[in-house]
Every structure is written in structure tokens, then in C-alpha cells.
C-alpha positions in Angstrom: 398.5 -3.4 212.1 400.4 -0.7 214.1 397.4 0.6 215.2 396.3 -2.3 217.2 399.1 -2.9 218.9 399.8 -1.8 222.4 402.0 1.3 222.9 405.0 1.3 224.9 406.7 4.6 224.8 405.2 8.0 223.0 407.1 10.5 222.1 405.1 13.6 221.1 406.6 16.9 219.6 409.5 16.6 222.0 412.7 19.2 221.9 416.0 19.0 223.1 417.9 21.9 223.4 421.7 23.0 224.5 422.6 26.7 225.8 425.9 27.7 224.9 428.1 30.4 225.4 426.9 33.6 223.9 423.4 32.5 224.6 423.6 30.2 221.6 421.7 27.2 221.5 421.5 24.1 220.1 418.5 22.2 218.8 419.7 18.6 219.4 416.1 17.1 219.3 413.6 19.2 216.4 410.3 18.0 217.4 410.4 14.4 216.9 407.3 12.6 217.3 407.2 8.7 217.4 405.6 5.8 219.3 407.3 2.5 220.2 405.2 -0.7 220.5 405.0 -3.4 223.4 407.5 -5.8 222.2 409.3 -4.9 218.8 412.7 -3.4 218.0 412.8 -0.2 217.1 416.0 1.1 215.2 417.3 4.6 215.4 419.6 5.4 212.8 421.4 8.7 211.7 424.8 9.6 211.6 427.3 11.0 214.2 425.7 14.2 215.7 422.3 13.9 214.5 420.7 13.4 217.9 419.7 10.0 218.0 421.5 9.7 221.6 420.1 12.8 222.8 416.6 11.4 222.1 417.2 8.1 224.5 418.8 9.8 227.1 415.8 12.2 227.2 413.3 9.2 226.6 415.3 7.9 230.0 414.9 11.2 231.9 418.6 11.6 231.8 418.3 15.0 230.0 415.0 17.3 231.6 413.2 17.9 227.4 412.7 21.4 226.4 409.3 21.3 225.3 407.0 18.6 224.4 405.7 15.2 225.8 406.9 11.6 227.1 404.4 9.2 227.8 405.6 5.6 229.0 403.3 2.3 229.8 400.8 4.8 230.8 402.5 7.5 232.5 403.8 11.1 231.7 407.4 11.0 232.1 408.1 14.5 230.9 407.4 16.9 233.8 409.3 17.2 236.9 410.6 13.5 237.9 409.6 12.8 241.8 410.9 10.0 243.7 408.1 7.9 243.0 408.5 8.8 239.2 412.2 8.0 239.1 412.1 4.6 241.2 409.4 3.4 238.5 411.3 4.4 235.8 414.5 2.7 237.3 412.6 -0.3 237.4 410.9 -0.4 234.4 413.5 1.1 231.7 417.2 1.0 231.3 420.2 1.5 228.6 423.0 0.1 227.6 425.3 2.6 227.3 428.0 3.0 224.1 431.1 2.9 225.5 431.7 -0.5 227.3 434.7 1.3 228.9 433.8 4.7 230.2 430.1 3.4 231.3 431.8 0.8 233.9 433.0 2.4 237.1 437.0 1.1 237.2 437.0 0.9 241.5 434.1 -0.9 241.2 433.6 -4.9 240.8 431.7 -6.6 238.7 429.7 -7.4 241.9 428.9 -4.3 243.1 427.8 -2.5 239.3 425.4 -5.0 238.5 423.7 -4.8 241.8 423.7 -1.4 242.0 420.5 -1.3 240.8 419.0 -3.7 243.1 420.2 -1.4 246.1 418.8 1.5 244.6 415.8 -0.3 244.6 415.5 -1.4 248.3 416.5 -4.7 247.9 418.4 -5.8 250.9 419.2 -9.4 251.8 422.8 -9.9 250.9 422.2 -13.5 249.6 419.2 -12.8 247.3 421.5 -10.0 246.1 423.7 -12.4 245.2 422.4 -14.8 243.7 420.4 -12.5 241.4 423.8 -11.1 240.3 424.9 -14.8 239.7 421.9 -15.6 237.5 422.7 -12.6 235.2 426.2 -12.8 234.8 425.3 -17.0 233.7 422.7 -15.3 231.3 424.8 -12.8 229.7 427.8 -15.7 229.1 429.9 -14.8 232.1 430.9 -17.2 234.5 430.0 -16.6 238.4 433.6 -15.7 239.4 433.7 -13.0 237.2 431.7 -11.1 240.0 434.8 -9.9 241.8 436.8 -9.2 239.1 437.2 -5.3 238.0 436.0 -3.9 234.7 439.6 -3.2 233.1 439.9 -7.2 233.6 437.6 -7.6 230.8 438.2 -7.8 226.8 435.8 -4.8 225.7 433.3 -7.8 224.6 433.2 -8.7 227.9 432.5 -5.4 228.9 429.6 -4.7 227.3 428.2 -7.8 228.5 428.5 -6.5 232.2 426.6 -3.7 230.7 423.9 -5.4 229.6 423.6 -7.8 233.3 423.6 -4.3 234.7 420.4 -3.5 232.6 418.6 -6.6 233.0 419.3 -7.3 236.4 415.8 -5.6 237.2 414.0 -7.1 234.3 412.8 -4.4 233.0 410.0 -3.9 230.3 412.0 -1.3 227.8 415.4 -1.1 226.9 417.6 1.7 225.4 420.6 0.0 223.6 422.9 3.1 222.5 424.9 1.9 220.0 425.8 -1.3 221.8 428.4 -2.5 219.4 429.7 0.1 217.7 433.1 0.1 220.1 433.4 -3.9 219.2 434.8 -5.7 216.4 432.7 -7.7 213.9 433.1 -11.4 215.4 431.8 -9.7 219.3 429.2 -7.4 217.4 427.5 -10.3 215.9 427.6 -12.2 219.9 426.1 -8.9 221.1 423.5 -8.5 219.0 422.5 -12.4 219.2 422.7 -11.8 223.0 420.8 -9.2 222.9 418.1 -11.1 220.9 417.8 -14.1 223.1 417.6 -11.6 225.9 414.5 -10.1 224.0 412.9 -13.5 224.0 413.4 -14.7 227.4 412.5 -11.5 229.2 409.9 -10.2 226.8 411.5 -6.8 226.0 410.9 -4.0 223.5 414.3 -2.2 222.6 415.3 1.1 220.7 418.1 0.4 219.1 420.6 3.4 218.1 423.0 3.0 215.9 424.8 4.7 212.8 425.6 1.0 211.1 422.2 0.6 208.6 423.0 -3.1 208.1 423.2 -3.9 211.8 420.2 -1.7 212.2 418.2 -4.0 209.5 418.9 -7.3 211.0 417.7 -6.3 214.1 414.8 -4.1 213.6 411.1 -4.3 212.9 411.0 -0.3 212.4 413.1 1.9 211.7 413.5 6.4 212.0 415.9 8.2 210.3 417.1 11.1 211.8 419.1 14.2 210.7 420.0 17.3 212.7 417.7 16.4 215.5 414.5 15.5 212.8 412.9 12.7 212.3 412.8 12.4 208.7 411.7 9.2 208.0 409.9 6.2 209.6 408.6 2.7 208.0 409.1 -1.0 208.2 412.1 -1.8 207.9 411.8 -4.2 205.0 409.6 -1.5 203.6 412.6 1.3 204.4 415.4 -1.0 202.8 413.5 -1.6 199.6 411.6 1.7 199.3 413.6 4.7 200.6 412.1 7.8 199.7 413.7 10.4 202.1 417.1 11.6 199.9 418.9 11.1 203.2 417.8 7.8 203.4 418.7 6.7 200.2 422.5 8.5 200.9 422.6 6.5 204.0 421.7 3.1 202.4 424.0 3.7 199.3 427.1 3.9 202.4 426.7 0.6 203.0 429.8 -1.2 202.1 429.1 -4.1 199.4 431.1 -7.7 200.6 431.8 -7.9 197.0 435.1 -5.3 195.9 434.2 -5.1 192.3 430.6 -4.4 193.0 431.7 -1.7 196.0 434.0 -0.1 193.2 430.9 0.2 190.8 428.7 1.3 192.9 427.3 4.9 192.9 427.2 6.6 196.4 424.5 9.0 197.1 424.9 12.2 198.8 422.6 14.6 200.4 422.4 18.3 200.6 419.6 19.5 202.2 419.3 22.8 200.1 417.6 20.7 197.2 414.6 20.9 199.5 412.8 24.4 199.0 410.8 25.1 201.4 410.1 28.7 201.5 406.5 28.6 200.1 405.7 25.1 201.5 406.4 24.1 205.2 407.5 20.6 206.0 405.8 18.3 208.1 406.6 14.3 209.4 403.4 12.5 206.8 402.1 8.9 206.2 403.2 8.5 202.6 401.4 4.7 202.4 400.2 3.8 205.2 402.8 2.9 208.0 405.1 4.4 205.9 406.0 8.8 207.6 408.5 11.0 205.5 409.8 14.6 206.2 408.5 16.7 203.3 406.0 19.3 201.9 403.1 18.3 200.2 404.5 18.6 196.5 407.0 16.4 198.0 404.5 13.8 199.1 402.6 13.9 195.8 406.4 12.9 194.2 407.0 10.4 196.6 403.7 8.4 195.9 404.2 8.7 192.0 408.0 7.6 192.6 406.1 4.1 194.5 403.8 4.1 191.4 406.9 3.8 189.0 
């Protein structure tokens, strides 16, 4: 079914590295390979550190990639950006950013983020400026007055709405939502993420959602990739990924999730993942379709216990 869908984004073999001190570098990004459709949710889950992050903000162009290849609506992304290159991207792609705080300039207004973007943009006329501003901020569930109000005026809720006016105010096609609501509490997650949904519907958007939270992840996904250290190491449905894990990181991420029940929670068994139960000194590992639709990290004696582990 994949296969006949339009492709949005394509990520191919793509690196991100780090230099440090000492000439020591960091491999943030380990060759991930994916592809994003026209108009699904795509969640990115892995936990702190893994590189999930990294991977948007290169997908973005805010980080140059090391190696490899970014290919959106059509057009290679990954070499040097020229104006041309950047303006389309501005216009066609944008993030919501984690932090509602630190992502909102303080001596700016409300006004004056949200239309950034339109200046950048060549847009002009003060009154069309304006009232495009006003449309958002009744979108988003902010009221027009709000506009010259500063940011550390806002509960962090209201923040992150601002956030997301900023990103839409363009209407772009593609939106990368770094863990949007991680910095909120449960009652203003759930108003985000329905927000964000509506959003989806009314302007016809495909998102990559990142996030560390599996269950959030779930109800908001169609796919879903598991990363670890910079690898990909797992990608499926995410119906398919909830009720048939097969990655052992996976299966140690989805046994985290807190039950609502205590005396189920207390009796349930946690999983936990060491990545030296992998041996891979005679057998290389490689990103492969499992069932179809369904990619894992792992050698091909890996595979072949995988599909009997289905079978069972």
C-alpha cells in the first residue's frame, strides 16, 4: 500500500556527525534510511540521545548532513542550500520546536514571531500581514489580542501554541513537530496533540512526530521508527509495531510504558536491552523488510528468528 502512495520526504543513507575536541566525533545520525508519505504521521521514537532530533533538524537543513541524501517533494535538499533552495524550503516545511520557552524570542511579541516568516518571505502589506497573523492565532485557540502580548505572558500551553501559529502561518506542506509536548502537563499534552490533529485536517499536512513518550507516539501515528544511537532499528505500522515488536529495543521500550492500573504496573515485567546480545562479528547488520512493510535492524539469522517468532 506504501508503495503507491506519493512520497513526501526521502531520506537515503544519511549521516550526521559531531567533531569534538581531540578530533573525536560523534555519529549522531548512523545511516538512516526512510521515506515519509504525502499526508500520514510519521512517529520518531527513541530515547534521550538517540538522535531522533538530530535527524529533523538535518531533514530541515538546520544541520549541513555528513554524507548521504535528502530528497523533498521532488527536490534534493542535501547539497549546498542557495537562496532559492532555502526560501522554498521556508515555505514549504517547518518545526515546532521542543521547548515552548527557549524557541520564543522574550523581546519579541506575539506579533512580530508569528509574522516573521511572512517577512522573510517578501510579504509586505502591513494589513494583509495582519490579518494573516489574526487568522492563526483564532486557529491555534488564541484570541486576536494576544498579538501584542510577550511570550513570558503565556502559560507554557500557550506557548507552544504560538509555536505552532509560527509554523502554519505559511501553510506549509510538511511539518517537523520535535517533541511538542513533552515540556507540558497531561491535560495541555492531550489539547496539543488534538490541535495538532485538526490542524492536519484543515491544512492537509504530513508530520514527523518525535517523541520519547510510545503511547503518545501511538495515538498519533500511522508509522512508526525506532531509533537507537543514531540507527534506525525498526520501522512498521504502528498497530503492526504495538502488537508485533520484534526489535529487543523495541520490546524494552514498549514494556516502559507505565500501566493506568498500579497492581498491574507492579506485576509487570520490564524489559531491558543490551545491545551485546547481538553478535555480529561473522554476520553484518542491515535495516530488512521482515513482512512486508514491516523493516528491522538485524543479520540474516536474525531475520530468519524474527519470521519464525511471527509464525509462533
Amino acid at each position: 500500500m506504501s508503495e503507491e502512495r506519493e512520497k513526501i520526504l526521502e531520506i537515503k543513507d544519511v549521516c550526521m556527525d559531531f567533531k569534538q575536541k581531540r578530533h573525536k566525533v560523534v555519529h549522531a545520525v548512523n545511516h538512516v534510511s526512510l521515506d515519509i508519505y504525502k499526508g500520514e504521521n510519521f512517529g520518531l521514537v527513541g530515547e534521550s540521545g538517540c538522535g531522533k532530533t538530530t535527524l529533523g533538524r538535518t531533514c530541515i537543513r538546520l544541520y549541513d548532513p555528513t554524507s548521504g541524501q535528502i530528497i523533498f517533494d521532488g527536490h534534493d535538499i542535501s547539497g549546498k542550500l542557495t537562496k532559492d533552495t532555502r526560501k522554498f524550503l521556508t515555505s514549504h516545511m517547518a518545526m515546532i520546536f521542543q521547548d515552548p520557552i527557549a524557541s520564543l524570542d522574550p523581546r519579541m511579541t506575539v506579533q512580530e514571531i508569528i509574522a516573521e516568516g511572512l517577512h522573510n518571505q517578501g510579504y509586505k502589506d502591513k494589513a494583509q500581514i495582519d490579518s494573516m497573523v489574526k487568522e492563526m492565532l483564532n486557529k491555534v485557540g488564541l484570541l486576536p489580542e494576544h498579538a501584542t502580548r510577550y511570550p513570558h505572558e503565556f502559560s507554557g500551553g500557550q506557548r507552544q501554541r504560538i509555536g505552532i501559529a509560527r509554523a502554519l502561518v505559511l501553510k506549509p506542506e510538511f511539518i517537523i513537530a520535535d517533541e511538542p509536548v513533552s515540556a507540558l502537563d497531561a491535560s495541555i499534552q492531550a489539547q496539543v496533540i488534538n490541535l495538532l490533529m485538526d490542524m492536519k485536517e484543515e491544512f492537509g499536512l504530513t508530520i514527523m512526530f518525535i517523541a520519547h513518550n510510545l503511547a503518545v507516539v501511538k495515538y498519533f501515528s500511522d508509522r512508526i521508527g525506532v531509533m537507537y544511537y543514531g540507527t534506525l532499528v525498526e520501522l512498521a505500522d504502528a498497530d503492526d509495531l504495538y502488537v508485533h515488536p520484534l526489535h529487543p529495543y523495541t520490546k524494552a521500550l514498549l514494556s516502559a510504558i507505565p500501566e493506568p492500573d498500579p497492581l498491574s504496573e507492579r506485576r509487570k515485567t520490564k524489559l531491558y536491552y543490551d545491545k551485546s546480545m547481538h553478535d555480529y562479528s561473522k554476520e553484518k547488520p542491515s535495516l530488512q523488510e521482515v513482512v512486508p512493510g514491516h523493516f528491522v535492524y538485524c543479520s540474516d539469522s536474525e531475520k530468519e528468528a524474527y519470521l519464525k517468532e511471527l509464525d509462533s
